[in-house]
N, C-alpha and C positions, 0 to 999 in steps of 0.2 A: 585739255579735257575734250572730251568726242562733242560735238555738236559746236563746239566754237572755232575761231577760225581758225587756221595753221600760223605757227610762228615759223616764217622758212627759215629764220639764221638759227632755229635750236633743230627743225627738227629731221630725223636722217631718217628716209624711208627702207631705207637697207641694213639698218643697226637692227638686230634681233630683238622681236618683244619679251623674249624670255632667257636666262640662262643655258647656252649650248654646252656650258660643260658639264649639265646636271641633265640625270635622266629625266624629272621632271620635268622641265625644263624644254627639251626635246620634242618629247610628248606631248608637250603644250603647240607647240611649235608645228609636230606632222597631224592632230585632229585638223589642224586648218587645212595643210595640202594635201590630204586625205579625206577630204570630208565628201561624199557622195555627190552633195544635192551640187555642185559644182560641175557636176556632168552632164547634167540639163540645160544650160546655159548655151546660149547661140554665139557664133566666133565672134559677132559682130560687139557682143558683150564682154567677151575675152578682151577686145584687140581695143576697144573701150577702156577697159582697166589696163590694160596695159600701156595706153598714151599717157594715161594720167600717172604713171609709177614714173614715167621717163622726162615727163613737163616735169615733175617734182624732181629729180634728180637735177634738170636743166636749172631749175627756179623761176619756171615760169606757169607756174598754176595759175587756175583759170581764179578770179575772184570769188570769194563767196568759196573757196573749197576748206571742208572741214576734216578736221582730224578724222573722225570716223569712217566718213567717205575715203580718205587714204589707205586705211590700214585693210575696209575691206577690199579694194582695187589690191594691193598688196597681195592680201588672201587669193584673192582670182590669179594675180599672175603667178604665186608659186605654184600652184595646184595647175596649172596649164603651159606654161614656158618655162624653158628650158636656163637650168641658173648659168649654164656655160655659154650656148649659143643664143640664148633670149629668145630664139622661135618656137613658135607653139606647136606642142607634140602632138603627135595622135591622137586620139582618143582614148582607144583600148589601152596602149601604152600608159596613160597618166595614172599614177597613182592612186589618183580618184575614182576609178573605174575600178581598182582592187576588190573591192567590197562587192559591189553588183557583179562584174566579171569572174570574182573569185567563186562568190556564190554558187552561182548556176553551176559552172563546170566543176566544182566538188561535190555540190549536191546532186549530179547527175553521175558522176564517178562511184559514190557509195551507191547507187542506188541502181545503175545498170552494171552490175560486176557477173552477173552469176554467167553470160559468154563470153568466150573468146574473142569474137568480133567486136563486141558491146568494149570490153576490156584497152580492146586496140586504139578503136574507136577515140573514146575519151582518156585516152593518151596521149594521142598523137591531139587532141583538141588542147589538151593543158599544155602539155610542154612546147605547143604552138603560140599559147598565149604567152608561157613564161618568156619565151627567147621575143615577142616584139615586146614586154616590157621591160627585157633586160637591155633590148637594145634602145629603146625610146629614152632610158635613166641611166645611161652610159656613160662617161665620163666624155661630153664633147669636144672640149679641148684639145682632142690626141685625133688621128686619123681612124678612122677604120679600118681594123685589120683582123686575121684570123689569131683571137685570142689576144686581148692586151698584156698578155704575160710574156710575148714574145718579145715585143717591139717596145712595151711599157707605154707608162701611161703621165701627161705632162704635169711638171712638180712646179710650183712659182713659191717667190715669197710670200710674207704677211703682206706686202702691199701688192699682188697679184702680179710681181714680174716674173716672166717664164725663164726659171732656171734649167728645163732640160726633160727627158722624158726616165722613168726609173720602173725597170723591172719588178722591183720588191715592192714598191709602193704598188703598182697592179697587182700585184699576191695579196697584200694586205688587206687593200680595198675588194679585190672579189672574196677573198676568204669572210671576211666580215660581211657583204651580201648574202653570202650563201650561209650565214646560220642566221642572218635575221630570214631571210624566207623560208627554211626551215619550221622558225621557232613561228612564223607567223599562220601556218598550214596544220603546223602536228596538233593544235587541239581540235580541231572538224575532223582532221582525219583518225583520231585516236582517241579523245573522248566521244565524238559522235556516234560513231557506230555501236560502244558501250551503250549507251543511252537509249538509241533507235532498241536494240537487240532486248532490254530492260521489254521498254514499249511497246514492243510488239508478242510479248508473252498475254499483256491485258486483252480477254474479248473485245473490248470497243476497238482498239487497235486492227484487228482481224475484220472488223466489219466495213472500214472503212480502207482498206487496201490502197482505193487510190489517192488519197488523199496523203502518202506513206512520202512521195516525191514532195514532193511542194512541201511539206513540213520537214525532210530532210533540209531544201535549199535554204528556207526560211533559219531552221539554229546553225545553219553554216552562218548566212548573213551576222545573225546576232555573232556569232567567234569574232567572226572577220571585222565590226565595226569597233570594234576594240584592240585585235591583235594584227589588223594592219600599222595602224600607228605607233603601236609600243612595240613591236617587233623592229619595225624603220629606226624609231630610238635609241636601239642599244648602243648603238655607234653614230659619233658624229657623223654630219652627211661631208662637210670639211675637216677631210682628217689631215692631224698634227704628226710628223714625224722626225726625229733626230738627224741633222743632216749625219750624225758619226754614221746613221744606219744604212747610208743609202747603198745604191750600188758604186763599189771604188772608184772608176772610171769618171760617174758624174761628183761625186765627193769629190774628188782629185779637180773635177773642171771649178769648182764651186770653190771651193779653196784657190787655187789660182787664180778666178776672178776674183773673188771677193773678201778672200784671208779667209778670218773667224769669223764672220761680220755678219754671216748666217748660218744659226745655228737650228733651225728649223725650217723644214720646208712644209707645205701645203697640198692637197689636192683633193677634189671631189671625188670620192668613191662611185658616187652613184647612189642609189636606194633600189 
């Protein structure tokens, strides 16, 4: 129970607080590392929760530590470090940044459109942010290379030993990236401007011109602090795949290591 003290032989700081194979579930799971106010926080506070995730995993918590106090330390470290490498990310990168970072640069995309330049402009601003959050939530496990659909992306078992690197598994995972960011953009970018276009037929609308930005960013925010997280949710962040599916080659090594003996492999898509 939160406020009392930890029983270390029951409890696992790393066992999910919620059901991952339900979208609920999920969604429970990314308002936490999604959550905004986590991006105000100074690294010293990061790296704070972050001792404290790793003394619990050690079993060496400090006395006096309570459930509560773990699970928010927990909170802090998925919303800032990385599930692969455990180092903490970027800023603009984190997930948590989606909301306020997505904001601005949507709400100033609908809202400087009518040049050419203005157009370019916050283009090359978005799709500059997409590519350091694509790379900050990348599958770290595997090397850096141009497009992990070449060289593939590294596959372990349930108990996280690394069976090998898999092409189709990189398709899978960036395929399912790329419709949860999709699905998490298309309502600011496509109910929004309905709505602005409604609001700006009212005189009080026309009188107040500038105030037309700032209230764009503003019902971007409000999309975004909803369909960042349930966007991230359609799909597991640990996704489950049939070894029959993989690519032959690592099938074939996976079978001569280890028979049948594994019939599912593992890996982090990313988010």
């Amino acid at each position: 129970m939160a406020g009392n003290r930890v029983d270390l032989t029951k409890f696992n700081i790393d066992a999910p607080r919620w059901d991952q194979s339900t979208f609920v579930g999920r969604l429970k799971t990314l308002l936490h590392i999604t959550d905004p106010r986590t991006v105000v926080l100074s690294n010293a506070r990061l790296d704070k929760a972050k001792d404290l995730v790793d003394r619990c995993r050690a079993g060496t918590l400090p006395p006096g530590t309570t459930e509560e106090q773990l699970l928010y330390a927990k909170k802090l470290y998925d919303s800032a470090f990385h599930p692969d490498s455990g180092e903490r990310m970027n800023l603009i990168g984190r997930m948590s940044f989606q909301v306020p970072g997505g904001m601005a640069i949507t709400g100033f995309m609908l809202q400087f459109y009518r040049t050419v330049p203005a157009v370019v402009f916050w283009q090359w601003v978005n799709q500059s942010f997409n590519a350091l959050v694509n790379y900050t939530n990348r599958n770290a496990a595997s090397p850096i290379s141009a497009k992990e659909i070449i060289n593939g992306i590294t596959v372990t078992d349930e108990n996280e030993n690394k069976l090998g690197e898999s092409r189709i598994a990189a398709v899978k995972g960036i395929t399912q990236v790329v419709i949860s960011r999709v699905t998490m953009a298309a309502p600011g970018m496509i109910i929004l401007p309905i709505i602005m276009e409604k609001l700006e037929k009212y005189p009080f609308m026309q009188r107040i011109k500038f105030l037309h930005a700032p209230l764009q960013v503003t019902l971007v925010g409000c999309f975004l602090i909803f369909m960042v997280p349930a966007a991230c949710s359609l799909f597991p962040q640990r996704c489950c795949m049939p070894t029959s599916k993989l690519d032959p080659e690592l099938r074939d090594s996976i079978a001569t290591k280890y028979g049948d003996k594994v019939k599912y492999v593992y890996f982090n898509k990313g988010l």
